[in-house]
PDB file of N, CA, C and O in Angstrom:
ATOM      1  N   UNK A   1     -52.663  22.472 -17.740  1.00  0.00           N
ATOM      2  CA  UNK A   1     -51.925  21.633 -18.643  1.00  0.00           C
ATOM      3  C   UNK A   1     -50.598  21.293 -17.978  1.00  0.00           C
ATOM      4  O   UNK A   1     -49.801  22.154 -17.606  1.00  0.00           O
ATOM      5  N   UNK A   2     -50.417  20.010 -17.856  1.00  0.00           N
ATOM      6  CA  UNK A   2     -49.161  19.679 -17.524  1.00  0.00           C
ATOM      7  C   UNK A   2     -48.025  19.972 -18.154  1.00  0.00           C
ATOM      8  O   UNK A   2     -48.190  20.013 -19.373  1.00  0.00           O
ATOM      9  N   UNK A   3     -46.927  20.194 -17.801  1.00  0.00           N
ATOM     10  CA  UNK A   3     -45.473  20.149 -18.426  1.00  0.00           C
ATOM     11  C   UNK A   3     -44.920  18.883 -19.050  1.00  0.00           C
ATOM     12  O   UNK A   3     -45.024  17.805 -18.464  1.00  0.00           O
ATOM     13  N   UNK A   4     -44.473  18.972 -19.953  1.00  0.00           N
ATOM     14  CA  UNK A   4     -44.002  17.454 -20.257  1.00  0.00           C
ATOM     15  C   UNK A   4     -42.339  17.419 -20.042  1.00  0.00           C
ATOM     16  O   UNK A   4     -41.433  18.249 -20.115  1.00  0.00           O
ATOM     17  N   UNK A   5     -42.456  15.921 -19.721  1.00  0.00           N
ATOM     18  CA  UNK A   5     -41.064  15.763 -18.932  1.00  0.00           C
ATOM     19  C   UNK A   5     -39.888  15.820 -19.639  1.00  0.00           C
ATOM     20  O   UNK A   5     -40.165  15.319 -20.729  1.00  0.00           O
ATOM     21  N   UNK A   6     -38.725  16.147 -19.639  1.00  0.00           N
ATOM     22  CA  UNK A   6     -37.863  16.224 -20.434  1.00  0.00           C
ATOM     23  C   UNK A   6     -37.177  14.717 -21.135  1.00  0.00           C
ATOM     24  O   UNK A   6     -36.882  13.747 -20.437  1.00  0.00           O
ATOM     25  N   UNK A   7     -37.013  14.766 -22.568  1.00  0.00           N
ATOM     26  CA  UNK A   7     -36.394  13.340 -22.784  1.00  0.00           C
ATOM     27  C   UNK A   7     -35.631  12.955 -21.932  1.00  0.00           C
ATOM     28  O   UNK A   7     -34.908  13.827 -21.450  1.00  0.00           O
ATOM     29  N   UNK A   8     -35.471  11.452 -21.378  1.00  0.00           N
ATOM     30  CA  UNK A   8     -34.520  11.032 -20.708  1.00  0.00           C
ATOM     31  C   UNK A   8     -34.766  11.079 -19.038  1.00  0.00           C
ATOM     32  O   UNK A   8     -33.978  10.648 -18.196  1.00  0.00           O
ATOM     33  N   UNK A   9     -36.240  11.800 -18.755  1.00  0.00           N
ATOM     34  CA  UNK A   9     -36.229  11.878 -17.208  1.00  0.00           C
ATOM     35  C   UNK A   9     -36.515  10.839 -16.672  1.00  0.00           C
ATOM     36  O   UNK A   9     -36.115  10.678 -15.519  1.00  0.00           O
ATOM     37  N   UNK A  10     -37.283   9.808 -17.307  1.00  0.00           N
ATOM     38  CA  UNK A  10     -37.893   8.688 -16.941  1.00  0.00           C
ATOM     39  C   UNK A  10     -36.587   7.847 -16.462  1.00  0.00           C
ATOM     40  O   UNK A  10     -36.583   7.088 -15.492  1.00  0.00           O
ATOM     41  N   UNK A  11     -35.446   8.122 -17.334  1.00  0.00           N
ATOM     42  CA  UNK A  11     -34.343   7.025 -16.998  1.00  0.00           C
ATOM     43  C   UNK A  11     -33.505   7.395 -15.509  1.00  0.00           C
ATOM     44  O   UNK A  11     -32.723   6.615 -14.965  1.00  0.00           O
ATOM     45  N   UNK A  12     -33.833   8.647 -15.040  1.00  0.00           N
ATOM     46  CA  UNK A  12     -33.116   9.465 -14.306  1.00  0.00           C
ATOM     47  C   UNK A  12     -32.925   9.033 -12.874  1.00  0.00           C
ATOM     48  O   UNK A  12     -32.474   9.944 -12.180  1.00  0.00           O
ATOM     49  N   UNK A  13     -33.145   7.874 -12.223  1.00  0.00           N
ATOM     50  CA  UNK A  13     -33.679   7.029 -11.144  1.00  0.00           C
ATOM     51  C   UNK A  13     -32.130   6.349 -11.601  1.00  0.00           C
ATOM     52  O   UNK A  13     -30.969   6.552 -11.246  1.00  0.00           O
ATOM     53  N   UNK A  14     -32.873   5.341 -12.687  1.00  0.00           N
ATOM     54  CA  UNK A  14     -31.502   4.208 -12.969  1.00  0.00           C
ATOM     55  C   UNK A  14     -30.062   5.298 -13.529  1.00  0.00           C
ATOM     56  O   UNK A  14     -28.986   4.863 -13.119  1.00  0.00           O
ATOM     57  N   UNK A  15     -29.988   6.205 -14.123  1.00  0.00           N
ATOM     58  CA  UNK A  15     -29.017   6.801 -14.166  1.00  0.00           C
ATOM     59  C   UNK A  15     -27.601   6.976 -12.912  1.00  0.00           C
ATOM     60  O   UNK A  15     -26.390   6.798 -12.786  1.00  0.00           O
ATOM     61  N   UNK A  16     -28.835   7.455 -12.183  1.00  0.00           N
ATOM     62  CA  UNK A  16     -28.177   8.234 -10.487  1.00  0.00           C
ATOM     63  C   UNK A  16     -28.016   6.780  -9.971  1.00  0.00           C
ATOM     64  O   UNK A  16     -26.983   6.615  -9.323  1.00  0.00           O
ATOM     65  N   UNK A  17     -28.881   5.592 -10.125  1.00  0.00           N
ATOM     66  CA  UNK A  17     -28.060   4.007  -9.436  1.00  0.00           C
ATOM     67  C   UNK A  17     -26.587   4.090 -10.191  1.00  0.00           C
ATOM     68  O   UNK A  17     -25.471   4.416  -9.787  1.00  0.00           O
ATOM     69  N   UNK A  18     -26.966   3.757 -11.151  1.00  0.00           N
ATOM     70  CA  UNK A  18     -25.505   3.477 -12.225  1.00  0.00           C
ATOM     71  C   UNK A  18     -24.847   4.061 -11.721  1.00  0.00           C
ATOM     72  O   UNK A  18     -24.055   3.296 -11.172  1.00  0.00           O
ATOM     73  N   UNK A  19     -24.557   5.267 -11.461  1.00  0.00           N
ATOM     74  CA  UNK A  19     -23.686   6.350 -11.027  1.00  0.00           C
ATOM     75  C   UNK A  19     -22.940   5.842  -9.617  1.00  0.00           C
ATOM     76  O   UNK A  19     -21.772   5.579  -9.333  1.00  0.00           O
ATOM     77  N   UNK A  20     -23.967   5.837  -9.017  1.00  0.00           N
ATOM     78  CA  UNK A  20     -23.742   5.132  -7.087  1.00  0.00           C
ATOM     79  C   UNK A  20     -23.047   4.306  -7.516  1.00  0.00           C
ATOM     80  O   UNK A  20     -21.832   4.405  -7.339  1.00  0.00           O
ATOM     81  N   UNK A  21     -23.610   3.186  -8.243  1.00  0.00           N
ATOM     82  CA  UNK A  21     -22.976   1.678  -8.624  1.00  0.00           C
ATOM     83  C   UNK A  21     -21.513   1.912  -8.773  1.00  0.00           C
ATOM     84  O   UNK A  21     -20.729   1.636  -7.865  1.00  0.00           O
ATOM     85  N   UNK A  22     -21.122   2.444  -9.966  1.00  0.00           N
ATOM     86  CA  UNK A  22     -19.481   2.848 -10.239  1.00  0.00           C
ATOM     87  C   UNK A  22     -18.853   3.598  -9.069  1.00  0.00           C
ATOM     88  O   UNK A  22     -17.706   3.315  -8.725  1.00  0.00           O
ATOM     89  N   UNK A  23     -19.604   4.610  -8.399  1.00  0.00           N
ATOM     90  CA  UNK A  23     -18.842   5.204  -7.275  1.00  0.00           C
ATOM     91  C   UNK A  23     -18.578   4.417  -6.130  1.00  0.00           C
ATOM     92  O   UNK A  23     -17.657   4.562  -5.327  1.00  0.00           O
ATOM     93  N   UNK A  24     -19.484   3.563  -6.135  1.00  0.00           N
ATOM     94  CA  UNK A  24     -19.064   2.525  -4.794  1.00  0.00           C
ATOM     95  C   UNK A  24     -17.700   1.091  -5.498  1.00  0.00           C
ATOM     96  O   UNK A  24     -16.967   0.382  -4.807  1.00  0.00           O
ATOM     97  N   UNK A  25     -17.772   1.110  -6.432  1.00  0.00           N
ATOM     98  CA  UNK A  25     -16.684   0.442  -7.341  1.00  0.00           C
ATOM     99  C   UNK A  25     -15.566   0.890  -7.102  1.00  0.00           C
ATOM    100  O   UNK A  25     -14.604   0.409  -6.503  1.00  0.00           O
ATOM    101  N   UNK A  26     -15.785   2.143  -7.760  1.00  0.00           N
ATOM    102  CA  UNK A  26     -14.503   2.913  -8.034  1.00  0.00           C
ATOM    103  C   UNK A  26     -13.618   2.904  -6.173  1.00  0.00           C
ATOM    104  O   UNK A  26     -12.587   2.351  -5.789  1.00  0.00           O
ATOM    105  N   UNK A  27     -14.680   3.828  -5.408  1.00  0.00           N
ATOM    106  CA  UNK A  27     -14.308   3.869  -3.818  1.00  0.00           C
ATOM    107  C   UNK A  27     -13.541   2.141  -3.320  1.00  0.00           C
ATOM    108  O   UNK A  27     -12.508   2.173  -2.652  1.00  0.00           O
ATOM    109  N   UNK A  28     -14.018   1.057  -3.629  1.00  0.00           N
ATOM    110  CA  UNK A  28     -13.419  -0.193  -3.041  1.00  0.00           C
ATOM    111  C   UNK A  28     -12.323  -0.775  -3.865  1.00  0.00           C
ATOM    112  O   UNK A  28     -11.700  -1.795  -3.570  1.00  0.00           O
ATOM    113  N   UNK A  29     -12.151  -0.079  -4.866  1.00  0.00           N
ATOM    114  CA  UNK A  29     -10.952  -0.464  -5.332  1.00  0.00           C
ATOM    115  C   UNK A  29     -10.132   0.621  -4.838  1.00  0.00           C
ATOM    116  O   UNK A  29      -9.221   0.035  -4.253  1.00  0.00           O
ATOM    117  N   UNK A  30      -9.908   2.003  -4.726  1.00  0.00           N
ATOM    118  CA  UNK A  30      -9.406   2.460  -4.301  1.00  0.00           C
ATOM    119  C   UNK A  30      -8.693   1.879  -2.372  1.00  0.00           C
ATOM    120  O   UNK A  30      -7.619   1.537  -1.877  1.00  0.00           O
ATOM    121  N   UNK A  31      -9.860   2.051  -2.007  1.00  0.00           N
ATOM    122  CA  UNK A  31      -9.912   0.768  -0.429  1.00  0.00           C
ATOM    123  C   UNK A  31      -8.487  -0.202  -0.488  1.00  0.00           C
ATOM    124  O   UNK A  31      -7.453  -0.231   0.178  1.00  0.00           O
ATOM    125  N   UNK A  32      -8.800  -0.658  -1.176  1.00  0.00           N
ATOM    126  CA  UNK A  32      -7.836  -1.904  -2.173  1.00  0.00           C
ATOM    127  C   UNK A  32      -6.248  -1.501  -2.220  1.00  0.00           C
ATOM    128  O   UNK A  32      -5.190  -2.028  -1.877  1.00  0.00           O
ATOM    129  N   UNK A  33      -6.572  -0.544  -2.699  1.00  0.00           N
ATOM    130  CA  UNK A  33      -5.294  -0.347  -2.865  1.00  0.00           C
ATOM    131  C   UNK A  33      -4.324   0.593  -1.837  1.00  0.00           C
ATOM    132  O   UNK A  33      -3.115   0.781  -1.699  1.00  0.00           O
ATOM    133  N   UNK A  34      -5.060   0.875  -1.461  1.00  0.00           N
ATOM    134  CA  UNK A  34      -4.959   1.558  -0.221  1.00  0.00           C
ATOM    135  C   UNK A  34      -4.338   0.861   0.678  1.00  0.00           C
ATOM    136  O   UNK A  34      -3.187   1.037   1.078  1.00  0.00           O
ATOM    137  N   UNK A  35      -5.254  -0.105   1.073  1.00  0.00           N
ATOM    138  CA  UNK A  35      -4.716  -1.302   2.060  1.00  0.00           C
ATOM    139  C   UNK A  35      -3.723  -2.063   1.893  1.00  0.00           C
ATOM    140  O   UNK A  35      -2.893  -2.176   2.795  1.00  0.00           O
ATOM    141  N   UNK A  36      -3.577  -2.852   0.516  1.00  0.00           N
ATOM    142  CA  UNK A  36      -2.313  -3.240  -0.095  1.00  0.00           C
ATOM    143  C   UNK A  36      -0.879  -2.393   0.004  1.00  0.00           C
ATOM    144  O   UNK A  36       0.170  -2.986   0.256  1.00  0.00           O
ATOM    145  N   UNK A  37      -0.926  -1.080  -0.196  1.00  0.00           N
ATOM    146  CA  UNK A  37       0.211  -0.141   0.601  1.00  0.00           C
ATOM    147  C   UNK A  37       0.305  -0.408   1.621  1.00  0.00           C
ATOM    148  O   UNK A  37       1.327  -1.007   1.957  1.00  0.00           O
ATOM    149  N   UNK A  38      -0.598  -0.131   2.500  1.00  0.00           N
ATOM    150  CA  UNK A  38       0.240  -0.030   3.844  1.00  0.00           C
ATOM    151  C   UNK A  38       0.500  -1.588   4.113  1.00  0.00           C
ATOM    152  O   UNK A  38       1.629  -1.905   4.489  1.00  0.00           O
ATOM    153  N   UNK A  39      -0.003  -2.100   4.026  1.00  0.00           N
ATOM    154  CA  UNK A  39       0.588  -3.692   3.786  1.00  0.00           C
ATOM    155  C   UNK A  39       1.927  -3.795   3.917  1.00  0.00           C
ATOM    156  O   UNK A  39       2.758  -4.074   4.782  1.00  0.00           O
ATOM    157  N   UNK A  40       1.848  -3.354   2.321  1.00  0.00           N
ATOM    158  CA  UNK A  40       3.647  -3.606   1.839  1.00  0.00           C
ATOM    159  C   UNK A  40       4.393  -2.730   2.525  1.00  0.00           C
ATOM    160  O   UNK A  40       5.544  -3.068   2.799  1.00  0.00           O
ATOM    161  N   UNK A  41       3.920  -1.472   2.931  1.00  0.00           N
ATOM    162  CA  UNK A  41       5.089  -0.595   3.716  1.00  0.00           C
ATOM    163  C   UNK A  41       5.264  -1.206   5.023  1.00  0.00           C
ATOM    164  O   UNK A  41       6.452  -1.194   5.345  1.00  0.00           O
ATOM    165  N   UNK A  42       4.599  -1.669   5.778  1.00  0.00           N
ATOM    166  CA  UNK A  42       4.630  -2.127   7.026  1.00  0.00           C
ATOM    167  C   UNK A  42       5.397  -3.341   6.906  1.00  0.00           C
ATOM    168  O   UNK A  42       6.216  -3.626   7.780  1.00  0.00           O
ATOM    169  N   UNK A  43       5.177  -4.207   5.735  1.00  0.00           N
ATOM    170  CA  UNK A  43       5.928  -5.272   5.668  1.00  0.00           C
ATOM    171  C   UNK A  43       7.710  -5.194   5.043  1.00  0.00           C
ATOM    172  O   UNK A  43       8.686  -5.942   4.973  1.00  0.00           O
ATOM    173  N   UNK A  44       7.334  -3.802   4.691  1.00  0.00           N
ATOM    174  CA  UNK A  44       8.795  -3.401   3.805  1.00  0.00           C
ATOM    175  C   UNK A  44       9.292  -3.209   5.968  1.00  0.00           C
ATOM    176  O   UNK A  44       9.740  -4.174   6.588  1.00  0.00           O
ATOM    177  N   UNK A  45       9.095  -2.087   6.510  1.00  0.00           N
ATOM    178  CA  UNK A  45      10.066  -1.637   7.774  1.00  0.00           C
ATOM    179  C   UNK A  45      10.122  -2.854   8.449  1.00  0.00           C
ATOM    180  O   UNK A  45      11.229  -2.997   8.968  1.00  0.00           O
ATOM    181  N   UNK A  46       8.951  -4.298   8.757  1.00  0.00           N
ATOM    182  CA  UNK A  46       9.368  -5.306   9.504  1.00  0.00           C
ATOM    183  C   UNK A  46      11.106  -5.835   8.724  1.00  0.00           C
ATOM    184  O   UNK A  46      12.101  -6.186   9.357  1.00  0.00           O
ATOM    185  N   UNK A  47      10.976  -5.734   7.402  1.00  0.00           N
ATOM    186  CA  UNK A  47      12.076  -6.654   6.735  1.00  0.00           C
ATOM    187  C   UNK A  47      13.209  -5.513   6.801  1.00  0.00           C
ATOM    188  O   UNK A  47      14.233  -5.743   6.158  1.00  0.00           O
ATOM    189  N   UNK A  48      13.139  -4.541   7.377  1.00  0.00           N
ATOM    190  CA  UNK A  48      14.025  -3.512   7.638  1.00  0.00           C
ATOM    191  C   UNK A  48      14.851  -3.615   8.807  1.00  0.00           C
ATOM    192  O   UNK A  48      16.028  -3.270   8.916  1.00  0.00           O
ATOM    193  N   UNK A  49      14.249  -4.029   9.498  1.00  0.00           N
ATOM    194  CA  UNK A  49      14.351  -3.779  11.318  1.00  0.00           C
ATOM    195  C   UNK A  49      14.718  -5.574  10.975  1.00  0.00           C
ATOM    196  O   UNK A  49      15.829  -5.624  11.501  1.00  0.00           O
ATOM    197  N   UNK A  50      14.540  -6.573  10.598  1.00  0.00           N
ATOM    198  CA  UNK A  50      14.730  -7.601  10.598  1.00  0.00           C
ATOM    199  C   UNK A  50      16.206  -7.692  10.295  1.00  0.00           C
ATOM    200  O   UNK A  50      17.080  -8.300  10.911  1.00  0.00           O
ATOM    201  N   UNK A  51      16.271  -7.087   9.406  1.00  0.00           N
ATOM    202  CA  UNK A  51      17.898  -6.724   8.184  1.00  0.00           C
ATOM    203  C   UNK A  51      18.765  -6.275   9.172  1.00  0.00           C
ATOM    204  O   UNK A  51      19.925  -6.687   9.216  1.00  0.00           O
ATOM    205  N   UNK A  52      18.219  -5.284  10.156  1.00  0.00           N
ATOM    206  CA  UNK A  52      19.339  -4.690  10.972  1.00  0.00           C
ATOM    207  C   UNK A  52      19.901  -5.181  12.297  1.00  0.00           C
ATOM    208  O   UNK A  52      20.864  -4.887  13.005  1.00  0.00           O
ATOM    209  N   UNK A  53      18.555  -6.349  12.350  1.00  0.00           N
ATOM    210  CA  UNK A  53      19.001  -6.855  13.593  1.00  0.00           C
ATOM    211  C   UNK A  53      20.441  -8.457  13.537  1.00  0.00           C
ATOM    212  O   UNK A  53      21.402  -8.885  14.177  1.00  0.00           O
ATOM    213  N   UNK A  54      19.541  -8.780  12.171  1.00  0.00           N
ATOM    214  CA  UNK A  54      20.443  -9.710  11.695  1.00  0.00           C
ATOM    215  C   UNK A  54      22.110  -9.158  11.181  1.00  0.00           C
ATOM    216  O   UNK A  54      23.098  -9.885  11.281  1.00  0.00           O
ATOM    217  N   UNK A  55      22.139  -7.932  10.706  1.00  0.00           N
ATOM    218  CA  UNK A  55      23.776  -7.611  10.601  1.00  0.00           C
ATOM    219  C   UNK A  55      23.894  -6.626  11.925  1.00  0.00           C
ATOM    220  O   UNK A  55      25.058  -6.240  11.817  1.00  0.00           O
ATOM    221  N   UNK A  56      23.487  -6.148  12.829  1.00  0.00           N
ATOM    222  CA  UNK A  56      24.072  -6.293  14.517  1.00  0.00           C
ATOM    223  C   UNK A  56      24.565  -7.912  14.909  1.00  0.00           C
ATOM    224  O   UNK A  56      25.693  -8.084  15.370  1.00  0.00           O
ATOM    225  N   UNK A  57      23.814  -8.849  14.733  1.00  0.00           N
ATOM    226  CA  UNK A  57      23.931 -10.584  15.600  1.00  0.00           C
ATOM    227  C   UNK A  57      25.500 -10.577  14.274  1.00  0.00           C
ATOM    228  O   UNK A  57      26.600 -10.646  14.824  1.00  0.00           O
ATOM    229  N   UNK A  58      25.507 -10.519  13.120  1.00  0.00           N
ATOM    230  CA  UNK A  58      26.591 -10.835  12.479  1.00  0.00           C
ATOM    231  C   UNK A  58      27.845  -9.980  12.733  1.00  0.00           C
ATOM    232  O   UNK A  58      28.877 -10.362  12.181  1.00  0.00           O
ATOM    233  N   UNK A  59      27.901  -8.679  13.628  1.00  0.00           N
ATOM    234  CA  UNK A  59      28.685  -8.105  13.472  1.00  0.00           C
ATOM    235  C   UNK A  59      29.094  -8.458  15.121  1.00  0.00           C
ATOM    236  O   UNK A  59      30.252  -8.774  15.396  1.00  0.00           O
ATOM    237  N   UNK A  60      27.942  -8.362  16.265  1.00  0.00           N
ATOM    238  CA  UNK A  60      28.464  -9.243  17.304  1.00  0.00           C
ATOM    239  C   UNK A  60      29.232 -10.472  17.088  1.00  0.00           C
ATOM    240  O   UNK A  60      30.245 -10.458  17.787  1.00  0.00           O
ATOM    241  N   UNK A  61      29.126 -11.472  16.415  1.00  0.00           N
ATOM    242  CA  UNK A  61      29.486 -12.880  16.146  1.00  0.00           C
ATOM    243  C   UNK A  61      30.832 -12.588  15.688  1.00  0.00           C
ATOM    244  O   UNK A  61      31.633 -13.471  15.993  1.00  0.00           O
ATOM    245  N   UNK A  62      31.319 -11.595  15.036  1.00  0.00           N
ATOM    246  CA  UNK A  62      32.188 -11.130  14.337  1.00  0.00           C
ATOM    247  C   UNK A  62      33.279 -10.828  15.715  1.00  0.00           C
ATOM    248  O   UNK A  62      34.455 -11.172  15.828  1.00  0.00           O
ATOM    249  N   UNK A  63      32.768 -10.376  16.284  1.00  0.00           N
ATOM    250  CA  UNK A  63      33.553  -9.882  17.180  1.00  0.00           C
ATOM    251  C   UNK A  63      34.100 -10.979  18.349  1.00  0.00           C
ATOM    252  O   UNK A  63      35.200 -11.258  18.826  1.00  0.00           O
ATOM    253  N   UNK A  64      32.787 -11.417  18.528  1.00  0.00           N
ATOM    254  CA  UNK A  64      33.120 -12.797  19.577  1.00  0.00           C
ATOM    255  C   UNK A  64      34.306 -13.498  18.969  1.00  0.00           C
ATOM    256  O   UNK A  64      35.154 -13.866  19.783  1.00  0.00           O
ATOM    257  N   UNK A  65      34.593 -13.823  17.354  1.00  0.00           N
ATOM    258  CA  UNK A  65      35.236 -14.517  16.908  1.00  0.00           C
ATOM    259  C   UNK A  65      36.444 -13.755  16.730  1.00  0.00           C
ATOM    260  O   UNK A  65      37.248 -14.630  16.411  1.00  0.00           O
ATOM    261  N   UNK A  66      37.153 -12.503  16.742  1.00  0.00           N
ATOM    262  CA  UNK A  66      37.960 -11.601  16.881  1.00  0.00           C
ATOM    263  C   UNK A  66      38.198 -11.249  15.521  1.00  0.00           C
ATOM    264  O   UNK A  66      39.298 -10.765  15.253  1.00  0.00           O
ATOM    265  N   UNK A  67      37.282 -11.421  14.536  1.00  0.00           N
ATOM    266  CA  UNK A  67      37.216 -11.095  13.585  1.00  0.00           C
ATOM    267  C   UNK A  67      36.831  -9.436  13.614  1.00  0.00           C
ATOM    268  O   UNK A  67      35.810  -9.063  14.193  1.00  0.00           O
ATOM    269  N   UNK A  68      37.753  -8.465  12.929  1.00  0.00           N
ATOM    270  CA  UNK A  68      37.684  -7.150  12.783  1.00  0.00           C
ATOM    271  C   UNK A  68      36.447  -7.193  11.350  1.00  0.00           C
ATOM    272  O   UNK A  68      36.351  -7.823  10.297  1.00  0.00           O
ATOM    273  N   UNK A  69      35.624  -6.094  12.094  1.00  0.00           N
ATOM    274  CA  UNK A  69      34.235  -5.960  11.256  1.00  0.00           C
ATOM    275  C   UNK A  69      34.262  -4.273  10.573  1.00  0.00           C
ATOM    276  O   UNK A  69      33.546  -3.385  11.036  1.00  0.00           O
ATOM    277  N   UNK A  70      35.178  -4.069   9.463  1.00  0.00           N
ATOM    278  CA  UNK A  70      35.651  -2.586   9.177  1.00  0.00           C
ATOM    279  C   UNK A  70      35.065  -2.755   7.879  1.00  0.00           C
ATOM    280  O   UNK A  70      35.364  -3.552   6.990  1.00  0.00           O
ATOM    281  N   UNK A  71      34.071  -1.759   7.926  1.00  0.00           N
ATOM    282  CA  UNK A  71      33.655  -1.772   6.447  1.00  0.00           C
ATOM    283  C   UNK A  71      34.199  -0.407   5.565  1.00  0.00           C
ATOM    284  O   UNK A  71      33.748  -0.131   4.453  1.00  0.00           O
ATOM    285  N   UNK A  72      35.375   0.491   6.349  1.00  0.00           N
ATOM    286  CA  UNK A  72      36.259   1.196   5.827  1.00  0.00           C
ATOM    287  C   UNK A  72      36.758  -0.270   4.351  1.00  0.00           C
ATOM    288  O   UNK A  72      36.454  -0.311   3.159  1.00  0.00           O
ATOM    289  N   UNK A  73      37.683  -1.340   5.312  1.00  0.00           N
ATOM    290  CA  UNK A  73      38.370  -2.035   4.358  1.00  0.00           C
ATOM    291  C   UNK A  73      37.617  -2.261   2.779  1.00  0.00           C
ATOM    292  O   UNK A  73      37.785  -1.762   1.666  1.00  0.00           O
ATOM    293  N   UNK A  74      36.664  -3.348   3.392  1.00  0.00           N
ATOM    294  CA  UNK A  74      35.640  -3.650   2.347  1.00  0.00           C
ATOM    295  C   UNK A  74      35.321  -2.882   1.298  1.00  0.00           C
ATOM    296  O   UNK A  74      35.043  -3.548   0.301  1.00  0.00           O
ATOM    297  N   UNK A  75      35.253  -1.590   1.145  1.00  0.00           N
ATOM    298  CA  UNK A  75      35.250  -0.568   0.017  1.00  0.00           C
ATOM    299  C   UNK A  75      36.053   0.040  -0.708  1.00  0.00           C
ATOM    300  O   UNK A  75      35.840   0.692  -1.731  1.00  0.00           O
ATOM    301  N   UNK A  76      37.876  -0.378   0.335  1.00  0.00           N
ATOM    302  CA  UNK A  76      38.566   0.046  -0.872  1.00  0.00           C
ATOM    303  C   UNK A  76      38.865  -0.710  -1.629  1.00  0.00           C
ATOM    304  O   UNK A  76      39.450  -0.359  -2.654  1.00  0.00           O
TER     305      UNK A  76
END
């Protein structure tokens, strides 16, 4: 005599897809966002290093022009 299968085994195929399905979802959005960070961080230090090079050229220019570049003054 056979065993009979437990309710619900028949579905147990498409269950474990469904499952994959959302885990491969879930995994590429994660991907996503993932990538979008380092994105923005990489694009945050270019605009960093951009920032610093541009107030070095302003603080050279400053000088060429004999303009005193004291940021003591500026703060009091």
């Amino acid at each position: 005599m056979a065993a009979a299968e437990p309710p619900g085994a028949g579905n147990l195929p498409q269950l474990a897809e469904s499952l994959l399905c959302q885990l491969q979802e879930n995994f590429q959005a994660l991907t996503e966002k993932i990538t979008l960070r380092i994105i923005f961080n990489l694009l945050l230090e270019e605009m960093g290093e951009r920032i610093d090079d541009l107030e070095k050229h302003v603080a050279d220019l400053m000088t060429e022009a004999g303009i005193e570049n004291t940021d003591e003054e500026s703060r009091h």
